[in-house]
N, CA, C and O atoms as a GROMACS GRO file, in nm:
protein
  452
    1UNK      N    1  -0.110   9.094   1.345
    1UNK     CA    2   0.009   9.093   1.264
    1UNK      C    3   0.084   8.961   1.273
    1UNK      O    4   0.185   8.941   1.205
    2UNK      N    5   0.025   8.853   1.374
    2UNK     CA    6   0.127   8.748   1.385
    2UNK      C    7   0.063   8.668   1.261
    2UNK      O    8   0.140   8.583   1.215
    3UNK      N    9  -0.014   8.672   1.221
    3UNK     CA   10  -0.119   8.563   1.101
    3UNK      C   11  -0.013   8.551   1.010
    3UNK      O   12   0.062   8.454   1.009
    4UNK      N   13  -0.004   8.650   0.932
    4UNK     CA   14   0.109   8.647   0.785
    4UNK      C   15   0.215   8.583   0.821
    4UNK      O   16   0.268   8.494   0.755
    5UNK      N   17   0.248   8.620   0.917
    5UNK     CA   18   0.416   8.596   0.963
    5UNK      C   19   0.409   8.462   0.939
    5UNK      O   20   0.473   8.448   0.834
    6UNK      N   21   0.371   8.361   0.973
    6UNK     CA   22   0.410   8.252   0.936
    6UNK      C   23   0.379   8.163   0.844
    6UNK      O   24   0.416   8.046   0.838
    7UNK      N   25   0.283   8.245   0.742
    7UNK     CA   26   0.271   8.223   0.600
    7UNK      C   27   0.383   8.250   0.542
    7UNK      O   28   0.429   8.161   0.471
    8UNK      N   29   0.461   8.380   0.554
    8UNK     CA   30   0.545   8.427   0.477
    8UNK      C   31   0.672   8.288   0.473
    8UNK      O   32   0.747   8.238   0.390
    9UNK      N   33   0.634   8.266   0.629
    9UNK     CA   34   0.826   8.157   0.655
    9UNK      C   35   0.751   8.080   0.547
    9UNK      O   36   0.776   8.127   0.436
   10UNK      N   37   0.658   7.966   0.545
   10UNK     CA   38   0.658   7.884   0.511
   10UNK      C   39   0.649   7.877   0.323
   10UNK      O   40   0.674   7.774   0.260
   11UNK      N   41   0.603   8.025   0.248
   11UNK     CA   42   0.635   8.049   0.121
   11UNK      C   43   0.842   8.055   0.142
   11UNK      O   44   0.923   7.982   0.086
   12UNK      N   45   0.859   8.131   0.209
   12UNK     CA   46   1.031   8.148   0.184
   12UNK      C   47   1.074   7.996   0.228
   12UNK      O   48   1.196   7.988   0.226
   13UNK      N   49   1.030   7.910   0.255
   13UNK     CA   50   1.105   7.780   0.287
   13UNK      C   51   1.053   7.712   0.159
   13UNK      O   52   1.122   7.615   0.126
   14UNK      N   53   0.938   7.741   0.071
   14UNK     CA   54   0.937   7.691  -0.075
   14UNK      C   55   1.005   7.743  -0.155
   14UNK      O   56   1.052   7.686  -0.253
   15UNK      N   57   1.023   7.877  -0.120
   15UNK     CA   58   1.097   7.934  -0.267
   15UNK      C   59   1.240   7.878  -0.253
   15UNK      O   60   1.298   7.853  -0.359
   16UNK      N   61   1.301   7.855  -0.144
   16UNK     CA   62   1.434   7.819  -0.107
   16UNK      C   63   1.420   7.664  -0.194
   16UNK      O   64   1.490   7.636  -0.291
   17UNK      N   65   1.321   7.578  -0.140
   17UNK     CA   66   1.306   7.439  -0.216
   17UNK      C   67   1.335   7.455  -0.369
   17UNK      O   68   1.420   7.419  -0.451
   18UNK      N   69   1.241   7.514  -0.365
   18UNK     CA   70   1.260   7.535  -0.558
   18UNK      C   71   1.348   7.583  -0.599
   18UNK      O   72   1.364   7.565  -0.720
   19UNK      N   73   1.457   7.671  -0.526
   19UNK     CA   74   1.567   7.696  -0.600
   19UNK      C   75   1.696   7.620  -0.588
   19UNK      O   76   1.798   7.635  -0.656
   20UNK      N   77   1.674   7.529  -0.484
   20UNK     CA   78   1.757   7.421  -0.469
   20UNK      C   79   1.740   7.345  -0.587
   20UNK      O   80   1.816   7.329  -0.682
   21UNK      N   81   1.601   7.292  -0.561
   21UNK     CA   82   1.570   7.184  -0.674
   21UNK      C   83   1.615   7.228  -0.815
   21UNK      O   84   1.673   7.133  -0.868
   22UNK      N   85   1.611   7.300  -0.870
   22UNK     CA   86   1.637   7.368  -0.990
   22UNK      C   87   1.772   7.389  -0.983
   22UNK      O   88   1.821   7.384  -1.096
   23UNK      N   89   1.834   7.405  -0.916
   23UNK     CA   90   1.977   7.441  -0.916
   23UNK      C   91   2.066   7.278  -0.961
   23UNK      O   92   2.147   7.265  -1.052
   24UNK      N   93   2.015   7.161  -0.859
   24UNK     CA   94   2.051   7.051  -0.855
   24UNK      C   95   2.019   6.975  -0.989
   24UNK      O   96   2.098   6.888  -1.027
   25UNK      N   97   1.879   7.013  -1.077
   25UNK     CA   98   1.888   6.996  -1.203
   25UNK      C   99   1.935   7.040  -1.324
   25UNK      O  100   1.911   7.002  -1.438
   26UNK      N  101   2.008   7.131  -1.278
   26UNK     CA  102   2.098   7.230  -1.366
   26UNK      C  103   2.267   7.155  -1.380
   26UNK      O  104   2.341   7.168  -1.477
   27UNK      N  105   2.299   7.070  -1.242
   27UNK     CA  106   2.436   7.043  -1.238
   27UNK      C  107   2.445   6.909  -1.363
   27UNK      O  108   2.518   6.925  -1.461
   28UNK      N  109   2.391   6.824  -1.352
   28UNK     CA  110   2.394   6.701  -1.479
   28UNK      C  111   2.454   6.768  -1.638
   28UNK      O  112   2.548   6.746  -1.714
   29UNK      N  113   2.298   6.888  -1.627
   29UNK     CA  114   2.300   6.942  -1.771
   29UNK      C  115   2.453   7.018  -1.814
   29UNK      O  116   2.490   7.009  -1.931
   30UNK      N  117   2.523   7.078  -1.729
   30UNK     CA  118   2.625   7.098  -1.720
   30UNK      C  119   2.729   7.005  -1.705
   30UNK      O  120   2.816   7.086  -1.737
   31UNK      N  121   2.757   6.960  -1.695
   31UNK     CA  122   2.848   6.850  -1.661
   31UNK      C  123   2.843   6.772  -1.813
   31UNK      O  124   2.946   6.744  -1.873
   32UNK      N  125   2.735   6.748  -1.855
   32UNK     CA  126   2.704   6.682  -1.995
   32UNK      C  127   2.756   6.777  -2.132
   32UNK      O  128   2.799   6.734  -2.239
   33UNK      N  129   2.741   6.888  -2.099
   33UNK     CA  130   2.795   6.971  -2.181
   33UNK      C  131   2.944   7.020  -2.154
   33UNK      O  132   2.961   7.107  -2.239
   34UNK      N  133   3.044   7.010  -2.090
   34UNK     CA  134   3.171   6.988  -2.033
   34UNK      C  135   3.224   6.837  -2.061
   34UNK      O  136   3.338   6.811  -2.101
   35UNK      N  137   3.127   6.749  -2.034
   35UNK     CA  138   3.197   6.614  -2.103
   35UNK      C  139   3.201   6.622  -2.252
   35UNK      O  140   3.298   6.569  -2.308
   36UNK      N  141   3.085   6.695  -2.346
   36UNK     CA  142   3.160   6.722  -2.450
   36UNK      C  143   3.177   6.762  -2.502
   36UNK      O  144   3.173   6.726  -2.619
   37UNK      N  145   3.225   6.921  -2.449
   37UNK     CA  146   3.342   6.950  -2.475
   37UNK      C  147   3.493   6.917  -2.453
   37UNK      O  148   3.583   6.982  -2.507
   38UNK      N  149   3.514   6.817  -2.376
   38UNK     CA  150   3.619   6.748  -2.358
   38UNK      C  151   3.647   6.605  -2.446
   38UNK      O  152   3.754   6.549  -2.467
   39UNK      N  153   3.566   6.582  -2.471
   39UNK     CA  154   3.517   6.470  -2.665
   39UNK      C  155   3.490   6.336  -2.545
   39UNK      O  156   3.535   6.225  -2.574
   40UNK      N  157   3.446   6.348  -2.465
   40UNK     CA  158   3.411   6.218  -2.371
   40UNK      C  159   3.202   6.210  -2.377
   40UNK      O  160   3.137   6.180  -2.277
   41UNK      N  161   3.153   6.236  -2.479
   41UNK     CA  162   3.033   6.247  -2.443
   41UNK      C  163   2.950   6.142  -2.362
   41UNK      O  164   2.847   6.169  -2.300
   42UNK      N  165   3.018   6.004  -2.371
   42UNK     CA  166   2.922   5.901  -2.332
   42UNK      C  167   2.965   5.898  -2.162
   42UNK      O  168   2.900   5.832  -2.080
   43UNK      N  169   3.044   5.953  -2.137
   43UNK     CA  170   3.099   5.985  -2.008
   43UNK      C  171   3.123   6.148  -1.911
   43UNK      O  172   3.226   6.215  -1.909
   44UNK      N  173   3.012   6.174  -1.852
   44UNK     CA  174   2.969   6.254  -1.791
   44UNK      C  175   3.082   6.350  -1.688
   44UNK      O  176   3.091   6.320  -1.569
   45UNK      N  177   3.138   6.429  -1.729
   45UNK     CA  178   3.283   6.517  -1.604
   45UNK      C  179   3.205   6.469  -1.476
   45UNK      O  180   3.280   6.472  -1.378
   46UNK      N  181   3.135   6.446  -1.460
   46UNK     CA  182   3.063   6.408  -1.259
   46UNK      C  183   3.135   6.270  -1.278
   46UNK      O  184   3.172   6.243  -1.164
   47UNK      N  185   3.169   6.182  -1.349
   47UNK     CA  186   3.239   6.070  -1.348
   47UNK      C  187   3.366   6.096  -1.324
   47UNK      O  188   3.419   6.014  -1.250
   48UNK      N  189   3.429   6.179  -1.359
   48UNK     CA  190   3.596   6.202  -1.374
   48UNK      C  191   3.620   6.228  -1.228
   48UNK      O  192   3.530   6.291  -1.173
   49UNK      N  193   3.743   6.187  -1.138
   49UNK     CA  194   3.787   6.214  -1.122
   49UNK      C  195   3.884   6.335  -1.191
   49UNK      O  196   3.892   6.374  -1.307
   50UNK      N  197   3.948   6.373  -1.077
   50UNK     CA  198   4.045   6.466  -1.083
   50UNK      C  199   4.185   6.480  -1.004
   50UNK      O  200   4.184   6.431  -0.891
   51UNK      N  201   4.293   6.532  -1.043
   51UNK     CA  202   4.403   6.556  -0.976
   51UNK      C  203   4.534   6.578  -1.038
   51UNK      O  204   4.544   6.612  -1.156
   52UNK      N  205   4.656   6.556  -0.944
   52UNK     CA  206   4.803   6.630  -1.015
   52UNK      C  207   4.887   6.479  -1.043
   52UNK      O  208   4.901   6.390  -0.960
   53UNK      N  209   4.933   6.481  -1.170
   53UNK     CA  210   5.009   6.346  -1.154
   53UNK      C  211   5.141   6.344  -1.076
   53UNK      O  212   5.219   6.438  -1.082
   54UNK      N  213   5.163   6.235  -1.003
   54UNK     CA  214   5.278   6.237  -0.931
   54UNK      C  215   5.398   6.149  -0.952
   54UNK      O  216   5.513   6.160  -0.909
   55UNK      N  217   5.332   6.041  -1.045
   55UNK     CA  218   5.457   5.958  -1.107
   55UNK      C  219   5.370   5.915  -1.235
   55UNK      O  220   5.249   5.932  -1.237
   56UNK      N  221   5.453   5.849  -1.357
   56UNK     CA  222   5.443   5.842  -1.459
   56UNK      C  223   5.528   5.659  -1.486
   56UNK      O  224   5.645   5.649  -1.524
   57UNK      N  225   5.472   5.584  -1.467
   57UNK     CA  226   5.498   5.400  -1.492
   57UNK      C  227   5.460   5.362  -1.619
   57UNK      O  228   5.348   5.386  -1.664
   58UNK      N  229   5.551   5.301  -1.685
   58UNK     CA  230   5.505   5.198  -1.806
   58UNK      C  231   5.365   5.144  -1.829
   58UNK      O  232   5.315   5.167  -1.939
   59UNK      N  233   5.304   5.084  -1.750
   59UNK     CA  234   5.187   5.073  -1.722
   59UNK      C  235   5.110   5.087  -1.615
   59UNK      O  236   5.033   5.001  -1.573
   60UNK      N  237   5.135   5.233  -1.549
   60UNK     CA  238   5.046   5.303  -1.453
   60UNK      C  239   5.089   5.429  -1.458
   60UNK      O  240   5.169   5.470  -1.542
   61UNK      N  241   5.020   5.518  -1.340
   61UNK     CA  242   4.986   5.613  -1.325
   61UNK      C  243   5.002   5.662  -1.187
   61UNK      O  244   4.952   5.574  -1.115
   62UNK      N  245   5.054   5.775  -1.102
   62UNK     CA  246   5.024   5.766  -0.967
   62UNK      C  247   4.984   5.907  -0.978
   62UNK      O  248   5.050   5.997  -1.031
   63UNK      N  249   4.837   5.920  -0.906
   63UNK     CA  250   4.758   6.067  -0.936
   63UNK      C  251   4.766   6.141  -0.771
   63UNK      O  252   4.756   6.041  -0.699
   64UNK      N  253   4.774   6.215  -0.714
   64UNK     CA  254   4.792   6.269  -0.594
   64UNK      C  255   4.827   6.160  -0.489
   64UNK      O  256   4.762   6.130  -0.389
   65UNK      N  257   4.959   6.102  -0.539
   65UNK     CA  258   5.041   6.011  -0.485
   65UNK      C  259   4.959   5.846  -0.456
   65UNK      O  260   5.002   5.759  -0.380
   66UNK      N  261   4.838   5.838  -0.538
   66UNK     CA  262   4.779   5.708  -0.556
   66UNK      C  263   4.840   5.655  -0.657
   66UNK      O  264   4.878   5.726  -0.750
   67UNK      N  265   4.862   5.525  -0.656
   67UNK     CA  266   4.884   5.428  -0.823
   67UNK      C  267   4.803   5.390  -0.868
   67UNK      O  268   4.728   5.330  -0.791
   68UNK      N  269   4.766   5.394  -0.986
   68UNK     CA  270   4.658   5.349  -1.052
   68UNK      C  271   4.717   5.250  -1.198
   68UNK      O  272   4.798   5.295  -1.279
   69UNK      N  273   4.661   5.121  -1.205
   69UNK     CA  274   4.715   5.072  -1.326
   69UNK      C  275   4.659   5.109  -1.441
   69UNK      O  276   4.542   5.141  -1.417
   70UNK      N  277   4.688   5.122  -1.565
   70UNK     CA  278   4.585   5.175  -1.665
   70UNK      C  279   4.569   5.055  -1.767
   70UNK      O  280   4.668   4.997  -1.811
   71UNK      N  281   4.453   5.024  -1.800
   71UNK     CA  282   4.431   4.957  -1.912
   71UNK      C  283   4.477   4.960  -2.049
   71UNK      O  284   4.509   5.060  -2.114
   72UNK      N  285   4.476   4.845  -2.084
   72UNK     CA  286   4.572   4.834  -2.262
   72UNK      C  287   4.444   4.934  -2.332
   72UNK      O  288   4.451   5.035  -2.402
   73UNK      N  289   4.358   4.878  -2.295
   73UNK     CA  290   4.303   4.949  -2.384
   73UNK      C  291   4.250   5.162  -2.361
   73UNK      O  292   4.165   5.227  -2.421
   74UNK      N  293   4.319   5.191  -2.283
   74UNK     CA  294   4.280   5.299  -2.209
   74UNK      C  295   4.285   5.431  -2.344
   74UNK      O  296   4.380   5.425  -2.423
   75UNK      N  297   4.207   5.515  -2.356
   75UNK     CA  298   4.172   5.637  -2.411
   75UNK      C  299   4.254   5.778  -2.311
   75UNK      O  300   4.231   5.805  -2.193
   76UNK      N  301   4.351   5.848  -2.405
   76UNK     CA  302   4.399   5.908  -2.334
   76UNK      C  303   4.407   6.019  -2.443
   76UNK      O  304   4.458   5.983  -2.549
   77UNK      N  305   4.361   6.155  -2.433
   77UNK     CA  306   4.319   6.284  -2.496
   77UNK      C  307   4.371   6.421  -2.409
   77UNK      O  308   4.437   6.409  -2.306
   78UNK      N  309   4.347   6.499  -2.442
   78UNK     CA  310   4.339   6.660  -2.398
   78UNK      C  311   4.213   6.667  -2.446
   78UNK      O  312   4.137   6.605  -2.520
   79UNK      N  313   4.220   6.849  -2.319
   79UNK     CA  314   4.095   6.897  -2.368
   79UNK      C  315   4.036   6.946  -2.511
   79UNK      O  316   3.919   6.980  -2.529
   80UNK      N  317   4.122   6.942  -2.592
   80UNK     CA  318   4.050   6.947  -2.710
   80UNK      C  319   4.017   6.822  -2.791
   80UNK      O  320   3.991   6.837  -2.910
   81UNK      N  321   4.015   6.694  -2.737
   81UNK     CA  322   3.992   6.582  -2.762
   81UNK      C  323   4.096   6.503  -2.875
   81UNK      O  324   4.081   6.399  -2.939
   82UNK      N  325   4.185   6.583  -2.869
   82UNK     CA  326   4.351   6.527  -2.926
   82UNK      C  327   4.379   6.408  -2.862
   82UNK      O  328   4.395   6.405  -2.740
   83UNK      N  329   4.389   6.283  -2.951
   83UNK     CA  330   4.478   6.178  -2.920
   83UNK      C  331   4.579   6.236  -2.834
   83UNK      O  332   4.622   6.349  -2.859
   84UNK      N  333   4.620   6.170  -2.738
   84UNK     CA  334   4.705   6.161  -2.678
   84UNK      C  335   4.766   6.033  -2.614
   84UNK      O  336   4.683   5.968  -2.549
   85UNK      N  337   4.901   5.978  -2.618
   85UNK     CA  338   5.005   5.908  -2.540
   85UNK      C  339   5.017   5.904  -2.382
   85UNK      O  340   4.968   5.994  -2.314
   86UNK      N  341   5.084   5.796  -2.327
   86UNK     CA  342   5.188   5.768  -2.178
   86UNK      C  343   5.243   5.882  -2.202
   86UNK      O  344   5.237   5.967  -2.113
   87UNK      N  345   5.321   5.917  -2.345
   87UNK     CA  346   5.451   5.965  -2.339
   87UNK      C  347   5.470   6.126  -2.309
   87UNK      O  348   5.572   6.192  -2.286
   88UNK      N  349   5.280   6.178  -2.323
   88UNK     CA  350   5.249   6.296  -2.304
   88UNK      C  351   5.204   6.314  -2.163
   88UNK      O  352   5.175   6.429  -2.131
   89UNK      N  353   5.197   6.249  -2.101
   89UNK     CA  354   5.181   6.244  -1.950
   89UNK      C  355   5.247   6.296  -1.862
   89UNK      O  356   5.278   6.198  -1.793
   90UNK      N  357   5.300   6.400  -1.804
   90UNK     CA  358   5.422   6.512  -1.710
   90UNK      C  359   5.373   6.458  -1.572
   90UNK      O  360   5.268   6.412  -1.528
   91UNK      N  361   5.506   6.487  -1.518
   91UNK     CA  362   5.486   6.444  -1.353
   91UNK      C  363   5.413   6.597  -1.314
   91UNK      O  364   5.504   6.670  -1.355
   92UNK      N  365   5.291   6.708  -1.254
   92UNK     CA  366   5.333   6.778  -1.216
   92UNK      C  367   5.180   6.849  -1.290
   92UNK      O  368   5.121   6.951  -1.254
   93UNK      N  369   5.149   6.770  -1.387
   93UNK     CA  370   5.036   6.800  -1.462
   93UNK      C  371   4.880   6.772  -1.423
   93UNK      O  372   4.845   6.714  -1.321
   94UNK      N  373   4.826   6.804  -1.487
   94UNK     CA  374   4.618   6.808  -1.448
   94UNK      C  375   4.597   6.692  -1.521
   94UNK      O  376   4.662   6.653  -1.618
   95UNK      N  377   4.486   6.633  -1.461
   95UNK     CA  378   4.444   6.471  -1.514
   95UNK      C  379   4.292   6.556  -1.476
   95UNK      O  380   4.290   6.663  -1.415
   96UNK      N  381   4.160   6.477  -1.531
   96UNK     CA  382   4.040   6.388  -1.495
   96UNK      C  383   4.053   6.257  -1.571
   96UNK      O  384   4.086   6.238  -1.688
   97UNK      N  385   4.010   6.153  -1.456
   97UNK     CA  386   4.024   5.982  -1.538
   97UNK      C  387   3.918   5.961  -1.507
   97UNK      O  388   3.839   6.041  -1.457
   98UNK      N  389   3.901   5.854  -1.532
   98UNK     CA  390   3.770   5.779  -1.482
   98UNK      C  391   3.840   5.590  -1.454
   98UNK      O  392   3.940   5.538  -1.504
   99UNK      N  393   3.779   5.555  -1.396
   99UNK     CA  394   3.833   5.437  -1.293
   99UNK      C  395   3.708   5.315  -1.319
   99UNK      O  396   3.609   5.330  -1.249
  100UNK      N  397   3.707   5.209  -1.404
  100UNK     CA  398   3.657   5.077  -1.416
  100UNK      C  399   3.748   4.916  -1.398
  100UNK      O  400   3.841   4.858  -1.454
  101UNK      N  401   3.691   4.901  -1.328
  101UNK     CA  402   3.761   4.757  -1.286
  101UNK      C  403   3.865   4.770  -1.230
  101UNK      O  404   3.956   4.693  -1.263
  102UNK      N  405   3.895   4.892  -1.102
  102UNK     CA  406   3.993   4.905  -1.063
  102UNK      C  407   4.140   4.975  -1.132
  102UNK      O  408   4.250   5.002  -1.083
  103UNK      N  409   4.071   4.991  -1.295
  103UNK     CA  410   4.247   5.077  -1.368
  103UNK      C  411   4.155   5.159  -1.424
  103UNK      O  412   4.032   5.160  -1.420
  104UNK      N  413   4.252   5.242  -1.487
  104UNK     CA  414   4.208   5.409  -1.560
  104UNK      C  415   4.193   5.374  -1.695
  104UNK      O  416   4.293   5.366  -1.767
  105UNK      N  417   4.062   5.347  -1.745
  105UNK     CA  418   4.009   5.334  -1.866
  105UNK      C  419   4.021   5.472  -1.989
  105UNK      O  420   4.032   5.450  -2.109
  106UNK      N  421   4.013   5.648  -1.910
  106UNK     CA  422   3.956   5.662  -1.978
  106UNK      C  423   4.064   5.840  -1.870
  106UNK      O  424   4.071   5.847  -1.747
  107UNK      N  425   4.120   5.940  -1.961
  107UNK     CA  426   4.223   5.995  -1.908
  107UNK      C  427   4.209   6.142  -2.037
  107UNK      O  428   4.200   6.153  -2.159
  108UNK      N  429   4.212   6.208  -1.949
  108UNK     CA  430   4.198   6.360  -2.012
  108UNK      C  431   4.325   6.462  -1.942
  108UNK      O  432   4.326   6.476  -1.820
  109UNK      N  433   4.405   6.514  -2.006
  109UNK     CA  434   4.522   6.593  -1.990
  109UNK      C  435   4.464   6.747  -1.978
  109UNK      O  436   4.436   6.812  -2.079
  110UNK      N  437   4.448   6.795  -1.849
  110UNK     CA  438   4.406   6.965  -1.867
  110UNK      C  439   4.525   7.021  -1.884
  110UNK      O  440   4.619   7.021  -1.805
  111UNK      N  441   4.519   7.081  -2.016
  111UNK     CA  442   4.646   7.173  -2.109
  111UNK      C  443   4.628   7.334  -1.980
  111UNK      O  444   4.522   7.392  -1.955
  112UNK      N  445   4.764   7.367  -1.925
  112UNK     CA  446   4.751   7.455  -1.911
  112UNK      C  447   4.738   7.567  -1.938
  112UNK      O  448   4.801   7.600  -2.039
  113UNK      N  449   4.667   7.663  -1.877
  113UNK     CA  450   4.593   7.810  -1.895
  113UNK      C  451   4.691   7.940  -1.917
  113UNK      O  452   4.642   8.052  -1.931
   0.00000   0.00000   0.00000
């Protein structure tokens, strides 16, 4: 009876592999489909940061008490991919950004639930 026994571990330590592996190729595909639905397609939610804004600057941002400068040219939306403003920005509110060259290129407002 000891023979099987350690056939069996070594099938349950594949099936575990494979469902890792498969699981880990599942997260991209998701994430790709969440970026657009958020109208960011060329930019993947595994890129975004996330967090609560904590101050609101002329030209920055401070996200869980970090500053971040934002670019002139920065893209700033909700989740339904609505233009959005600075001026729509709340101290207190949900962000994902994304961060190039050191400022926030690229800024999504999660509308609350």
């Amino acid at each position: 009876m000891n023979g099987p026994r350690p056939q069996w571990h070594v099938m349950w330590h594949a099936v575990i592999a494979v469902v890792l592996s498969v699981a880990v190729a599942l997260v991209p595909t998701a994430s790709l489909v969440m970026a657009q639905a958020t109208g960011m397609p060329n930019l993947p939610i595994v890129s975004l940061l996330r967090g609560e804004v904590t101050e609101v600057g002329r030209d920055y941002i401070s996200i869980d008490n970090k500053r971040y400068d934002i670019r002139q040219d920065v893209i700033i939306q909700d989740e339904r991919s609505q233009p959005k403003g600075l001026k729509d920005i709340e101290v207190g509110g949900f962000v994902a950004y994304h961060i190039k060259y050191g400022r926030i290129d690229q800024l999504v407002l999660v509308l609350p639930r």
